[in-house]
Backbone as XML, in Angstrom:
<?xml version="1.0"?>
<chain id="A" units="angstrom">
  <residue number="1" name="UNK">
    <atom name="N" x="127.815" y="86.010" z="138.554"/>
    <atom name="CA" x="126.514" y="85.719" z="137.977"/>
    <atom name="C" x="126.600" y="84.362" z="137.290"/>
  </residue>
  <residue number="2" name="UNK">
    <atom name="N" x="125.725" y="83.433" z="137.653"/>
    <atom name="CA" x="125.826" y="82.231" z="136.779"/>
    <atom name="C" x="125.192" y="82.588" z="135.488"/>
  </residue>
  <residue number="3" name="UNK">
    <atom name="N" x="125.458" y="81.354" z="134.935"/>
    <atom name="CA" x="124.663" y="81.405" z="133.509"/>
    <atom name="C" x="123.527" y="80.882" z="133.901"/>
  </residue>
  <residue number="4" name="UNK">
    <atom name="N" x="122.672" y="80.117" z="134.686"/>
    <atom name="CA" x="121.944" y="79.898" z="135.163"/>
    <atom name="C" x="120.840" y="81.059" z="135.241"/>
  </residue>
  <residue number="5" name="UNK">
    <atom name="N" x="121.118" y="82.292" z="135.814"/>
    <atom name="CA" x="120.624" y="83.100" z="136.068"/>
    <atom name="C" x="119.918" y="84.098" z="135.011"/>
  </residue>
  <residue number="6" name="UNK">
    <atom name="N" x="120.940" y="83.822" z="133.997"/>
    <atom name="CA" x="120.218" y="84.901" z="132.661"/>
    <atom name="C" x="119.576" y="84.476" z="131.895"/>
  </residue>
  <residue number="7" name="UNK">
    <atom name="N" x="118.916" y="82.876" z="132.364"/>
    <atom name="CA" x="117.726" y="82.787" z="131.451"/>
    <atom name="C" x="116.413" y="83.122" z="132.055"/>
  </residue>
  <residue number="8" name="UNK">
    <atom name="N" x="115.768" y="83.679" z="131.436"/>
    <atom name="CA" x="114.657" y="84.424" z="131.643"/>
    <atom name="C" x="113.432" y="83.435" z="132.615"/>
  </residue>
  <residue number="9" name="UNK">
    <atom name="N" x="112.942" y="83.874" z="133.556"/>
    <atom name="CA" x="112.156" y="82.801" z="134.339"/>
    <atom name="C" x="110.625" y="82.218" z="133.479"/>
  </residue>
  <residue number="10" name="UNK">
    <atom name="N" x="110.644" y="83.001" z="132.424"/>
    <atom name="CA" x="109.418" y="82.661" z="131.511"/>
    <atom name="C" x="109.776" y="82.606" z="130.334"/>
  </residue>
  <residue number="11" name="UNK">
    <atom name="N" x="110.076" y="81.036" z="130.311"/>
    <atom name="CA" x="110.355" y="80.496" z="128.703"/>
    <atom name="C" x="108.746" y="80.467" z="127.821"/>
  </residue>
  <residue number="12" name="UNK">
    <atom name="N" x="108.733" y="80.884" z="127.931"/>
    <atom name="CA" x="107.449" y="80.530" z="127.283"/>
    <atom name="C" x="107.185" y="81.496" z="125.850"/>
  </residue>
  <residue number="13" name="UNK">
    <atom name="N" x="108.152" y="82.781" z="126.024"/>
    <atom name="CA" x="108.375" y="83.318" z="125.517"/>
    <atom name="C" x="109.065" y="83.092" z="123.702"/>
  </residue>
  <residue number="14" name="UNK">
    <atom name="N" x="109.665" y="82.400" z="124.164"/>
    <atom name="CA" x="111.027" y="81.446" z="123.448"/>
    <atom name="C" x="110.515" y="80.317" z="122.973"/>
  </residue>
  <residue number="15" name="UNK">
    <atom name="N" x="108.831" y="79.393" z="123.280"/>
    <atom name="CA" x="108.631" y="78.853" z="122.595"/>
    <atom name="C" x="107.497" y="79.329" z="121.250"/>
  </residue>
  <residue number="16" name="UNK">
    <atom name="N" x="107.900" y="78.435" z="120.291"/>
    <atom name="CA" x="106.836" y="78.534" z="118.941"/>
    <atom name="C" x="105.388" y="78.810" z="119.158"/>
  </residue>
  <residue number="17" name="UNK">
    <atom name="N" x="104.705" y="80.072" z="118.255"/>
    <atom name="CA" x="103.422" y="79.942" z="118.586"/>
    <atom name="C" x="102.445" y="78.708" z="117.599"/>
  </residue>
  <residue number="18" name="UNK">
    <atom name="N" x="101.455" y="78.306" z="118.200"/>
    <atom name="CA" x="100.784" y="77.617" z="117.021"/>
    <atom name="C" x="100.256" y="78.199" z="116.160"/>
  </residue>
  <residue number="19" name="UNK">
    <atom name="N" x="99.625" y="79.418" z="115.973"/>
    <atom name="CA" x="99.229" y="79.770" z="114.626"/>
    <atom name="C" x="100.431" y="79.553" z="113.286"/>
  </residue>
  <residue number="20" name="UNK">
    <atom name="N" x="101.498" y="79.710" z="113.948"/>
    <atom name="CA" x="102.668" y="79.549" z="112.953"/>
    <atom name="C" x="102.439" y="78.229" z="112.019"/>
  </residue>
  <residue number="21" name="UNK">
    <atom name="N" x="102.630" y="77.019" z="112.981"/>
    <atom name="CA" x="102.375" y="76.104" z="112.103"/>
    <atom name="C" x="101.466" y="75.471" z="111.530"/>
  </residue>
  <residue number="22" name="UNK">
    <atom name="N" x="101.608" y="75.291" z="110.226"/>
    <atom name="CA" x="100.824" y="74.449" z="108.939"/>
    <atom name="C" x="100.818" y="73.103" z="109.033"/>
  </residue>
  <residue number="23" name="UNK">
    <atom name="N" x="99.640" y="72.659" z="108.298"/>
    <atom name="CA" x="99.479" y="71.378" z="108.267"/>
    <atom name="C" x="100.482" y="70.616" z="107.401"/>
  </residue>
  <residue number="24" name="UNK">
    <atom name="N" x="101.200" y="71.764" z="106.270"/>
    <atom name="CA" x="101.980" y="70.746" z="105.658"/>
    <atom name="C" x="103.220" y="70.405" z="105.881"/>
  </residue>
  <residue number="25" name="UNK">
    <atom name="N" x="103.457" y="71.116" z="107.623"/>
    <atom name="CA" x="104.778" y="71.302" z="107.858"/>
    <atom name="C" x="105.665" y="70.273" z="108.267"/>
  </residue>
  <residue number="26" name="UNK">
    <atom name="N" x="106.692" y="69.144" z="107.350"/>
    <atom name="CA" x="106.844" y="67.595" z="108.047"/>
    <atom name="C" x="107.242" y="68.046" z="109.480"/>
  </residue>
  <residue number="27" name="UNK">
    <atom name="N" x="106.950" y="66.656" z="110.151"/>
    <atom name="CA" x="107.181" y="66.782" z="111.380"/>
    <atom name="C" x="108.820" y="66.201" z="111.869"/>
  </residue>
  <residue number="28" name="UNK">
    <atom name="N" x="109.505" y="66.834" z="112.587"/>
    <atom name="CA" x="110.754" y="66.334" z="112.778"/>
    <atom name="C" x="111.473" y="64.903" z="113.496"/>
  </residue>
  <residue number="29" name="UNK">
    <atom name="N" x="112.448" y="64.974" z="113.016"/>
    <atom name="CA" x="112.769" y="63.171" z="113.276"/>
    <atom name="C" x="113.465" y="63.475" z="115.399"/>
  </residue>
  <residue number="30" name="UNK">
    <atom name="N" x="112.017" y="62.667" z="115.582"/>
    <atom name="CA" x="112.811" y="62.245" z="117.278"/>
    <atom name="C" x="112.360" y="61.559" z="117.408"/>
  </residue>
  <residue number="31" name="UNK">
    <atom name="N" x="113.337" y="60.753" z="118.389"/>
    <atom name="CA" x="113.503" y="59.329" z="118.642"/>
    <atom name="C" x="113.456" y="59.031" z="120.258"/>
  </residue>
  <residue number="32" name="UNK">
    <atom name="N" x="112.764" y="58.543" z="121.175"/>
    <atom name="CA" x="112.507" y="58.331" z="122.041"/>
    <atom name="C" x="113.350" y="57.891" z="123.317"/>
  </residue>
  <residue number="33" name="UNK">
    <atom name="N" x="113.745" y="58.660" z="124.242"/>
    <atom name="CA" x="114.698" y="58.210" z="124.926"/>
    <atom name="C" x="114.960" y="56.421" z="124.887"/>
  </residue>
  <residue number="34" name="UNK">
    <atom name="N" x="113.933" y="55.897" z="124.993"/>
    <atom name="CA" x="114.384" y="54.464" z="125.279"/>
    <atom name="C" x="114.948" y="53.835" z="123.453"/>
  </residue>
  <residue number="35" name="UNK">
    <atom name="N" x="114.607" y="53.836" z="122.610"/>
    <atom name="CA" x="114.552" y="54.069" z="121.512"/>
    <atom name="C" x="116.111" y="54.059" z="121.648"/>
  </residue>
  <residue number="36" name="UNK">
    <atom name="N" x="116.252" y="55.550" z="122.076"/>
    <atom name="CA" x="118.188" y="55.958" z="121.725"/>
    <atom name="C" x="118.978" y="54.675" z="122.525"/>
  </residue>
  <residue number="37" name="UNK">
    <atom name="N" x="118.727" y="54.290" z="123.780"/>
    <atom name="CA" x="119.486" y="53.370" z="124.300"/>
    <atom name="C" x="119.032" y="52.154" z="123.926"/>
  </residue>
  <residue number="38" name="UNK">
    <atom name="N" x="118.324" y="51.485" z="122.903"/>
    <atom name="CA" x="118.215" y="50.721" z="122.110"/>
    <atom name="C" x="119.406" y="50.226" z="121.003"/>
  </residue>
  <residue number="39" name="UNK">
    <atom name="N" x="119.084" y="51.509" z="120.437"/>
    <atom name="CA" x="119.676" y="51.579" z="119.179"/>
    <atom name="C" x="121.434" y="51.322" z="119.709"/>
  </residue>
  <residue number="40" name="UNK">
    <atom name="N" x="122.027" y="51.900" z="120.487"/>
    <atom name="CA" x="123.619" y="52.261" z="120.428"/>
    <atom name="C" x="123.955" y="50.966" z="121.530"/>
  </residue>
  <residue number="41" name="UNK">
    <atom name="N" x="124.466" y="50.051" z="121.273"/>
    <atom name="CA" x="124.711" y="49.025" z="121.809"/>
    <atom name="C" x="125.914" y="49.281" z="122.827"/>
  </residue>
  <residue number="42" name="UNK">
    <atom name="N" x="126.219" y="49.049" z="123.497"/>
    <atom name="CA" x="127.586" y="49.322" z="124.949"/>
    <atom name="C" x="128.609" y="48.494" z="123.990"/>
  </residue>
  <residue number="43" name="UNK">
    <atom name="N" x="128.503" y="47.328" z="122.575"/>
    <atom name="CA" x="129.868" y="46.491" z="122.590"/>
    <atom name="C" x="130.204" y="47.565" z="121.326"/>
  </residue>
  <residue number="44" name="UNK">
    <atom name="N" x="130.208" y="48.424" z="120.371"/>
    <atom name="CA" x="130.277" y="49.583" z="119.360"/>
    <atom name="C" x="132.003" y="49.851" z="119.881"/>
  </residue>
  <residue number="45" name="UNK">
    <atom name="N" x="132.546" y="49.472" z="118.876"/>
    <atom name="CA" x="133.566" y="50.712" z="118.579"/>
    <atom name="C" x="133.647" y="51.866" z="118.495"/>
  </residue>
  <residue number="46" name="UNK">
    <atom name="N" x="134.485" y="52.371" z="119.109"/>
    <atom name="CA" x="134.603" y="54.089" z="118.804"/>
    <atom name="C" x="134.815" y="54.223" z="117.896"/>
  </residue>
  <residue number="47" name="UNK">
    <atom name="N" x="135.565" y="53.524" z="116.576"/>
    <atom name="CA" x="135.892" y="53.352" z="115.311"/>
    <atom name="C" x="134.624" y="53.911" z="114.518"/>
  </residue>
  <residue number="48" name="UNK">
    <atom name="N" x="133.498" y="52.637" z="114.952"/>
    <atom name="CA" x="132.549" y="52.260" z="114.201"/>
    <atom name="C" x="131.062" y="53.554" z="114.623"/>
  </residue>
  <residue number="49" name="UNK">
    <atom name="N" x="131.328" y="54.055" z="115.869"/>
    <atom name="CA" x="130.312" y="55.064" z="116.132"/>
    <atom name="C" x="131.308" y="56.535" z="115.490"/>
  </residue>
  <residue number="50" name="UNK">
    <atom name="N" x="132.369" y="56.582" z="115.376"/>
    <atom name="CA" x="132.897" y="57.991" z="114.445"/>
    <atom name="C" x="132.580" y="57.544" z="113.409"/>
  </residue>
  <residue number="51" name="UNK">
    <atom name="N" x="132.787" y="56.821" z="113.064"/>
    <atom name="CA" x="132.394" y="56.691" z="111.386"/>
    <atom name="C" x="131.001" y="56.635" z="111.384"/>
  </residue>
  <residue number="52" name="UNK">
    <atom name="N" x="129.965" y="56.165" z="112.122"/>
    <atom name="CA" x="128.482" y="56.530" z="111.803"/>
    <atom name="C" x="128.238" y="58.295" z="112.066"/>
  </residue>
  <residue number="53" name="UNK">
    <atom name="N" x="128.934" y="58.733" z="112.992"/>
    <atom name="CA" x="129.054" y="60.102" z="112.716"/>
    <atom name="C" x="129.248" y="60.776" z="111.815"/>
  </residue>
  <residue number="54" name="UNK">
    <atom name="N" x="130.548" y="60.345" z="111.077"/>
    <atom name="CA" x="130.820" y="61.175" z="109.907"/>
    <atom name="C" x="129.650" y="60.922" z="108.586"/>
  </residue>
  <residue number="55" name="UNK">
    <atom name="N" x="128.976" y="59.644" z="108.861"/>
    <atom name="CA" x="128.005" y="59.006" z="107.875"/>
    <atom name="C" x="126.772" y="59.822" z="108.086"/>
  </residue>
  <residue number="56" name="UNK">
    <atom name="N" x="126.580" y="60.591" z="109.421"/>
    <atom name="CA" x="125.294" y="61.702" z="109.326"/>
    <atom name="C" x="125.900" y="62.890" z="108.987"/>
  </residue>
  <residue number="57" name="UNK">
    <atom name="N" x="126.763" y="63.221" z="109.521"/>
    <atom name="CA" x="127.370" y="64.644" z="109.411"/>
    <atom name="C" x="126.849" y="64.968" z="107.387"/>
  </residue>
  <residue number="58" name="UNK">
    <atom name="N" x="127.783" y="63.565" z="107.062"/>
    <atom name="CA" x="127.590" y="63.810" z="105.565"/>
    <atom name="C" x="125.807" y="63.776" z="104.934"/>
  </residue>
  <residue number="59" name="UNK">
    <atom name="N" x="125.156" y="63.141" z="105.479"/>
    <atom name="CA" x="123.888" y="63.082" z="105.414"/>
    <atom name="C" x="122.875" y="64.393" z="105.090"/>
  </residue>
  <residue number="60" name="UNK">
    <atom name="N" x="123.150" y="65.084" z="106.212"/>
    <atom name="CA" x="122.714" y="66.485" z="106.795"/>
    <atom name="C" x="123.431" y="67.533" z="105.808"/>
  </residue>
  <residue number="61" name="UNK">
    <atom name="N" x="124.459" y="67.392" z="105.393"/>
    <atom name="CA" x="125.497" y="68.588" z="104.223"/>
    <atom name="C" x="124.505" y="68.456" z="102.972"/>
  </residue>
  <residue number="62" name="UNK">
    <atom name="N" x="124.515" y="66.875" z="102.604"/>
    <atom name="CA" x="123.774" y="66.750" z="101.588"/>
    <atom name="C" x="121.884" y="67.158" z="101.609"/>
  </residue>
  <residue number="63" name="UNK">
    <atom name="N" x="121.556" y="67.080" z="102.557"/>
    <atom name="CA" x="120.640" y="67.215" z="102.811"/>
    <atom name="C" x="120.276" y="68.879" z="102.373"/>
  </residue>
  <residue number="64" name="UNK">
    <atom name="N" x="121.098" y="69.381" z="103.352"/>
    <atom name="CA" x="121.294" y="71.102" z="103.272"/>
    <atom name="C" x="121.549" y="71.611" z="101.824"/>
  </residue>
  <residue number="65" name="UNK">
    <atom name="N" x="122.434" y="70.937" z="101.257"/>
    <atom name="CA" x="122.519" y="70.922" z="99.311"/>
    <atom name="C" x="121.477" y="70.714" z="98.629"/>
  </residue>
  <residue number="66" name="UNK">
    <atom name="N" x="120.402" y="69.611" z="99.329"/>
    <atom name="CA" x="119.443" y="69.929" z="98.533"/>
    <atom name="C" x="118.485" y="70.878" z="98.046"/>
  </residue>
  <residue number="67" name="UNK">
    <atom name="N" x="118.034" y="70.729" z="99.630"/>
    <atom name="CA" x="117.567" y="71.686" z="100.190"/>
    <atom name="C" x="117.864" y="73.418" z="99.200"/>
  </residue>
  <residue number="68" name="UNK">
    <atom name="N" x="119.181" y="74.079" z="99.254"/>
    <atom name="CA" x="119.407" y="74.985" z="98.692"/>
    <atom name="C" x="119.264" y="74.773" z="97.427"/>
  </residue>
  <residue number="69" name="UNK">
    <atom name="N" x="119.587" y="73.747" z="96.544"/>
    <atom name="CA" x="119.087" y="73.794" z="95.149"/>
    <atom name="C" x="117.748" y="73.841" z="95.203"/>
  </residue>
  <residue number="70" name="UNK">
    <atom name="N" x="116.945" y="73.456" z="95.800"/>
    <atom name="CA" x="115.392" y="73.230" z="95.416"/>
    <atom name="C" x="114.690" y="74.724" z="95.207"/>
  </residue>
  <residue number="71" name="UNK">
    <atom name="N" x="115.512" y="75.169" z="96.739"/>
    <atom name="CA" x="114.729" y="76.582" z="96.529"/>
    <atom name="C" x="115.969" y="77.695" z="95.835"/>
  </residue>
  <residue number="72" name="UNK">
    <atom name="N" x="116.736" y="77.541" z="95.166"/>
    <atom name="CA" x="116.914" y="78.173" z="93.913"/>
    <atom name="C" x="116.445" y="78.252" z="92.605"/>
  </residue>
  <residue number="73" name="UNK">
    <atom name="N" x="116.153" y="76.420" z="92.707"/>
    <atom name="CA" x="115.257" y="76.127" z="91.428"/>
    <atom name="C" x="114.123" y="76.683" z="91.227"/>
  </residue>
  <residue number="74" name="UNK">
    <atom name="N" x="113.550" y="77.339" z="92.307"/>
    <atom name="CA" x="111.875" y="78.012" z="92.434"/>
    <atom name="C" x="110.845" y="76.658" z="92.825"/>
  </residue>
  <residue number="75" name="UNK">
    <atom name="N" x="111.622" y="75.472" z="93.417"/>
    <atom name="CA" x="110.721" y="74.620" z="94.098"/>
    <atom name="C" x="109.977" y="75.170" z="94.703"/>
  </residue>
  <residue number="76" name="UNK">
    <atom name="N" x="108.661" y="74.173" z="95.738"/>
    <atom name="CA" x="107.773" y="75.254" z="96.564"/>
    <atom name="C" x="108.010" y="74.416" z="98.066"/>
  </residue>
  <residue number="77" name="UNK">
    <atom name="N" x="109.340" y="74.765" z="98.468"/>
    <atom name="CA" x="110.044" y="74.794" z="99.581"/>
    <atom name="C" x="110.111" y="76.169" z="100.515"/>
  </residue>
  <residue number="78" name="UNK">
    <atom name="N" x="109.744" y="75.945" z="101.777"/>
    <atom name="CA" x="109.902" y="77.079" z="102.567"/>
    <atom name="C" x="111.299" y="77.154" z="102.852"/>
  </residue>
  <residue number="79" name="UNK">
    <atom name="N" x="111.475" y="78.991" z="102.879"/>
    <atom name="CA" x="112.879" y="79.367" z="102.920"/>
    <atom name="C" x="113.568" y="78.811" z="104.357"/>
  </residue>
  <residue number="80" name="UNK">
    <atom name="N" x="112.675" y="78.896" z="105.983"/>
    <atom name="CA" x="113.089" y="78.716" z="106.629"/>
    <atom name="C" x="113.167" y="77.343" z="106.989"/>
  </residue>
  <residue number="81" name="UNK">
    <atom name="N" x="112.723" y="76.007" z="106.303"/>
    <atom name="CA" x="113.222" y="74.843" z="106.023"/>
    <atom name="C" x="114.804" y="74.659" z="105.779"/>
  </residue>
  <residue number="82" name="UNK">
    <atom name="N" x="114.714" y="75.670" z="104.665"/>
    <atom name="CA" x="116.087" y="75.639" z="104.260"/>
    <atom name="C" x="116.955" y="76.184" z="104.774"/>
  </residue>
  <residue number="83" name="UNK">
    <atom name="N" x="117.317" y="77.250" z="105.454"/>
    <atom name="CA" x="117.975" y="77.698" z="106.539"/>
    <atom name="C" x="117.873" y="76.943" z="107.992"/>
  </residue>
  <residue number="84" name="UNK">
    <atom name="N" x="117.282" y="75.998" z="108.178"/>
    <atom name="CA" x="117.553" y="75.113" z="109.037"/>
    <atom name="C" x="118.421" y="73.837" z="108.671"/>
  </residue>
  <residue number="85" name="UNK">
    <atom name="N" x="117.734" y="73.415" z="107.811"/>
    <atom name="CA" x="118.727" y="72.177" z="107.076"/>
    <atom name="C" x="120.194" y="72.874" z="107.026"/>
  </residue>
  <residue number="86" name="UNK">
    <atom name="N" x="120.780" y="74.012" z="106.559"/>
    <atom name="CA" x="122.113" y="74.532" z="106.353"/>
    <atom name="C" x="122.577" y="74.710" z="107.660"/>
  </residue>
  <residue number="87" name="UNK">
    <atom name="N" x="121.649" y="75.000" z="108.790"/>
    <atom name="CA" x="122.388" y="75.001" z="110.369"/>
    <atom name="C" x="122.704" y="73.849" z="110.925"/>
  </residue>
  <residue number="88" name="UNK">
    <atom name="N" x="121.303" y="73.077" z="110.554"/>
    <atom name="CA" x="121.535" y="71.324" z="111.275"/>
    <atom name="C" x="123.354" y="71.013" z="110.563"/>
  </residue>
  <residue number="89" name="UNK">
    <atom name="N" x="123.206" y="71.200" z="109.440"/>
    <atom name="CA" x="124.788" y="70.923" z="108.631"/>
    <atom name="C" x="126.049" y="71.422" z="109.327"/>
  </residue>
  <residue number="90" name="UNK">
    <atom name="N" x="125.297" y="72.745" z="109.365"/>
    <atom name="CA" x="127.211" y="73.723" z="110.196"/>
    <atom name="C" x="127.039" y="73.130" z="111.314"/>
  </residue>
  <residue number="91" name="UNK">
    <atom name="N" x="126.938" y="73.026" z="112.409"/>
    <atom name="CA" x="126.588" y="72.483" z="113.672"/>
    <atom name="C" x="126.998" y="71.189" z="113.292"/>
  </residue>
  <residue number="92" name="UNK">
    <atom name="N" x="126.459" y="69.990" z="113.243"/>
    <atom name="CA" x="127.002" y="68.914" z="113.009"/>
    <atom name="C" x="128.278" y="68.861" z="112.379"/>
  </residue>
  <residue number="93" name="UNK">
    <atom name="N" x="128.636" y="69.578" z="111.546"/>
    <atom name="CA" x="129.814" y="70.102" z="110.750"/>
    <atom name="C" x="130.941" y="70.388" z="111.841"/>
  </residue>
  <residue number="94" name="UNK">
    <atom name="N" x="130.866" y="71.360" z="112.879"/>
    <atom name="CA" x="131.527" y="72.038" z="114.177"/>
    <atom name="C" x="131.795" y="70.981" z="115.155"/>
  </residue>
  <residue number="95" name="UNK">
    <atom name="N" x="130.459" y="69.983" z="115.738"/>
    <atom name="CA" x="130.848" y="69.188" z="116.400"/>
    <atom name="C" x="131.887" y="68.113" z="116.235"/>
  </residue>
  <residue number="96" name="UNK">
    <atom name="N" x="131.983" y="67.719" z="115.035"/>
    <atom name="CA" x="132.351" y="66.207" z="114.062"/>
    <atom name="C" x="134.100" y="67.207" z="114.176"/>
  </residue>
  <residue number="97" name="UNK">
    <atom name="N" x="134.121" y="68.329" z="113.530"/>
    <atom name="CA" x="135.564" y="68.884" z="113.790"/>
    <atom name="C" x="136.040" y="68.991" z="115.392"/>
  </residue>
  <residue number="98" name="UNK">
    <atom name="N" x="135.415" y="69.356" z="116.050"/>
    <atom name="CA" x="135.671" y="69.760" z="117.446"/>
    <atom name="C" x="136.041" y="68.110" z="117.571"/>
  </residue>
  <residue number="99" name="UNK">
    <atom name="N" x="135.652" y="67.221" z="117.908"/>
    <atom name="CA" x="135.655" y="65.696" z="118.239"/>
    <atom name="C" x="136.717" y="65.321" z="118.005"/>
  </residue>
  <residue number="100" name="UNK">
    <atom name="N" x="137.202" y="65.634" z="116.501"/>
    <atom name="CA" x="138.724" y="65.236" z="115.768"/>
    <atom name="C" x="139.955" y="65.924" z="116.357"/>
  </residue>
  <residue number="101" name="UNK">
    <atom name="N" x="139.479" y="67.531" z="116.932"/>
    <atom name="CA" x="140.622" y="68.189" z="117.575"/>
    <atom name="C" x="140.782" y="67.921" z="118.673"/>
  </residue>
  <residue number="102" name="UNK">
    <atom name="N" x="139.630" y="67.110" z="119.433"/>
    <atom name="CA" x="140.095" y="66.860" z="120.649"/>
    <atom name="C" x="140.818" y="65.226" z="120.961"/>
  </residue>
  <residue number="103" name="UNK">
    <atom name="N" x="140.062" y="64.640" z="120.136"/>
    <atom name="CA" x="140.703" y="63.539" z="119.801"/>
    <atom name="C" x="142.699" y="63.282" z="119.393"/>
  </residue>
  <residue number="104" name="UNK">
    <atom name="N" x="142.569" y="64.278" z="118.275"/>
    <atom name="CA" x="144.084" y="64.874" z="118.015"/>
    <atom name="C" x="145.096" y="65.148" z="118.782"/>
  </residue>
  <residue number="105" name="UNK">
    <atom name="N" x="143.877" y="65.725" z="119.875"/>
    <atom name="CA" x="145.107" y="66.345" z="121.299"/>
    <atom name="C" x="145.255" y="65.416" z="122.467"/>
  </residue>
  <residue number="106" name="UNK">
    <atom name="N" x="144.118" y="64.667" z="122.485"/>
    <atom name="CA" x="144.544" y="63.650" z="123.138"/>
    <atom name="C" x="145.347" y="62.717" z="122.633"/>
  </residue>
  <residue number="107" name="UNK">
    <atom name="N" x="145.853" y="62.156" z="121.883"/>
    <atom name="CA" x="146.810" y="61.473" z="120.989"/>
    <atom name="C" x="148.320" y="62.274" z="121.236"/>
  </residue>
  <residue number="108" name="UNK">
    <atom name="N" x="148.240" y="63.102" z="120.627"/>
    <atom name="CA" x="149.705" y="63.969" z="120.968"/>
    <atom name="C" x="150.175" y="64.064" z="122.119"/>
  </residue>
  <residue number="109" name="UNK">
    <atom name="N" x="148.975" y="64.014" z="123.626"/>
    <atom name="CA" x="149.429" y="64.162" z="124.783"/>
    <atom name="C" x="150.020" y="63.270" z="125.208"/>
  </residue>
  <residue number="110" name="UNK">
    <atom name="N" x="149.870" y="62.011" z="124.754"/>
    <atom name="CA" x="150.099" y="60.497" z="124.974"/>
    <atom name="C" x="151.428" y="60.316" z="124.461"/>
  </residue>
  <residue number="111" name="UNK">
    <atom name="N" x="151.380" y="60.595" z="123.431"/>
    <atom name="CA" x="152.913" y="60.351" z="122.218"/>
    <atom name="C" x="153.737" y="61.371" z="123.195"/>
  </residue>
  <residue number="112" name="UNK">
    <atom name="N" x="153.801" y="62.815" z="123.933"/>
    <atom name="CA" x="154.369" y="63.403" z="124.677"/>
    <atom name="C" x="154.617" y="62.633" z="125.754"/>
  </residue>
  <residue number="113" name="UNK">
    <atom name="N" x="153.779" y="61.933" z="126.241"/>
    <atom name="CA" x="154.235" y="61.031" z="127.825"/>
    <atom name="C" x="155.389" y="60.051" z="127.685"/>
  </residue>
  <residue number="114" name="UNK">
    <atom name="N" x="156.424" y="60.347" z="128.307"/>
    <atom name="CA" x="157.313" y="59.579" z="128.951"/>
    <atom name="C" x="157.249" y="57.851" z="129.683"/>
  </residue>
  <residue number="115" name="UNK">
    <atom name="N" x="157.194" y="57.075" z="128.865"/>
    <atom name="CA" x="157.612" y="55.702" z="129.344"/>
    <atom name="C" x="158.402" y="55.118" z="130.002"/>
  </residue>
</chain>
């Protein structure tokens, strides 16, 4: 069975209804395919694009920190704002580690190779 196969032939299901959303609900940050290949230049260090990584990763944690103080404080923040901001975090959090372990292992495989 592929994985292909077990998604349901009617997504439609799976998307958001509109009565859900409010007018005051901000709207989320996307950036336009051409936009993205704008922005990330082909001459970038890998140096310099991990480290802008780790510069959102940290972004998004803090973000998610706020986020949870506000609505402890009894701000008038929706809860499921805030449980998104804390996922955008773990997730970015997972990838940024995953990157370093694979990175890690590629390094060691190298230092293992025979000259």
């Amino acid at each position: 069975m592929s994985p292909l196969s077990a998604i349901p032939p009617n997504m439609s299901s799976f998307m958001p209804k509109l009565d859900m959303v409010t007018p005051d609900m901000p709207l989320p940050d996307v950036t336009a395919p051409s936009e993205v290949s704008k922005a990330a230049p082909s001459s970038d260090s890998f140096a310099s694009m991990f480290g802008r990584m780790v510069s959102e990763v940290n972004t998004k944690q803090n973000a998610a920190t706020e986020a949870v103080s506000a609505l402890q404080s009894g701000q008038k923040i929706p809860l499921h704002q805030t449980v998104i901001a804390m996922e955008e975090a773990s997730v970015s959090f997972q990838l940024m580690v995953e990157v370093r372990n694979r990175l890690l292992e590629s390094y060691q495989e190298i230092m293992r190779m025979s000259v």
